[in-house]
C-alpha positions as CSV (number, residue, x, y, z in Angstrom):
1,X,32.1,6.6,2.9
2,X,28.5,7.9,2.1
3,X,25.8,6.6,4.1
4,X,22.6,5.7,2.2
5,X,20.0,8.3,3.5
6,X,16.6,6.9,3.8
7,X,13.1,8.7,3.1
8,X,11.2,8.7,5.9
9,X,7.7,7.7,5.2
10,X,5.2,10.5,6.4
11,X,7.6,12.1,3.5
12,X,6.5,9.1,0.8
13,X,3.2,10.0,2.2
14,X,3.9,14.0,1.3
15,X,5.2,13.0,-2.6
16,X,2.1,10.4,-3.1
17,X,-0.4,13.3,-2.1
18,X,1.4,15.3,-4.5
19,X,1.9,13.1,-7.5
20,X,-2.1,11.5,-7.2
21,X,-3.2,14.6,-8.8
22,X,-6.4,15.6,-6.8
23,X,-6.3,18.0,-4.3
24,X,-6.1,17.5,-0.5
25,X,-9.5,18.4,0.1
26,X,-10.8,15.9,-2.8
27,X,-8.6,13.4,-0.6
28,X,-10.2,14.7,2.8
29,X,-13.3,14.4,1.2
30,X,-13.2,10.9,-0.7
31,X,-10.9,9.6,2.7
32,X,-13.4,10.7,5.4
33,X,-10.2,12.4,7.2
34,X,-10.6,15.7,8.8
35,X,-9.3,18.5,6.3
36,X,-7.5,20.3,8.8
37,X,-6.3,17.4,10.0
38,X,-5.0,15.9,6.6
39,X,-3.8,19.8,6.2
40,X,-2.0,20.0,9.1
41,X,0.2,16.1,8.7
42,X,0.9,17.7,5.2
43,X,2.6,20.2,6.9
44,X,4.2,18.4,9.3
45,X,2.2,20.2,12.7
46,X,0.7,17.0,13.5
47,X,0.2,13.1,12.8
48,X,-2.8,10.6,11.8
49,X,-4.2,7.9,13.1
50,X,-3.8,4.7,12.3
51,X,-7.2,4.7,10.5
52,X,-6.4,7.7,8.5
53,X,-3.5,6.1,7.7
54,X,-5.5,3.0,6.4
55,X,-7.5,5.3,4.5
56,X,-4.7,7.4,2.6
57,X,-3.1,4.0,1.9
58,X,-6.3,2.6,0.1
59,X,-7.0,5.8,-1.7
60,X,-3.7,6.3,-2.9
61,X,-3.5,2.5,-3.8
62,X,0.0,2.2,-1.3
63,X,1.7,-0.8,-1.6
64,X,4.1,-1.0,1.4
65,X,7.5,-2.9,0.8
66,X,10.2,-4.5,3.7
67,X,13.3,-3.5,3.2
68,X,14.5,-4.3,6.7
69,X,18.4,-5.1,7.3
70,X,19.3,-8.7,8.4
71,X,20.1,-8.7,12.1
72,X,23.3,-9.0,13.4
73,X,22.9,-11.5,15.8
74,X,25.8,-13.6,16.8
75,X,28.6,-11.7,15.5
């Protein structure tokens, strides 16, 4: 049996940069985050803060959706 592999999301992150159609320095620039910095989580060398984060979410118009599991409590 297969096991449904999940996308992690500084990779939903990666595809969203890619598929909002300006360039990561237009998103640097209209974000407020560090170039570099924004270059270098693109590239997986480093992370963000949680205020980049904010910002990259708003820009990109993110919409984040729970899909936790149930807990298994009790059995």
């Amino acid at each position: 049996m297969t096991k449904k592999r999940t996308t992690k999301l500084t990779d939903q992150l990666r595809k969203a940069i890619d598929d909002c159609g300006q360039t990561r320095y237009e998103i640097a620039k209209q974000t407020g985050i560090d170039e570099s910095a924004l270059a270098k989580f693109y590239n997986g060398q480093r992370g963000v803060s949680m205020k980049a984060l904010n910002a990259l979410g708003e820009f990109l118009e993110l919409k984040i959706v729970m899909g936790r599991k149930p807990s298994k409590k009790g059995k």
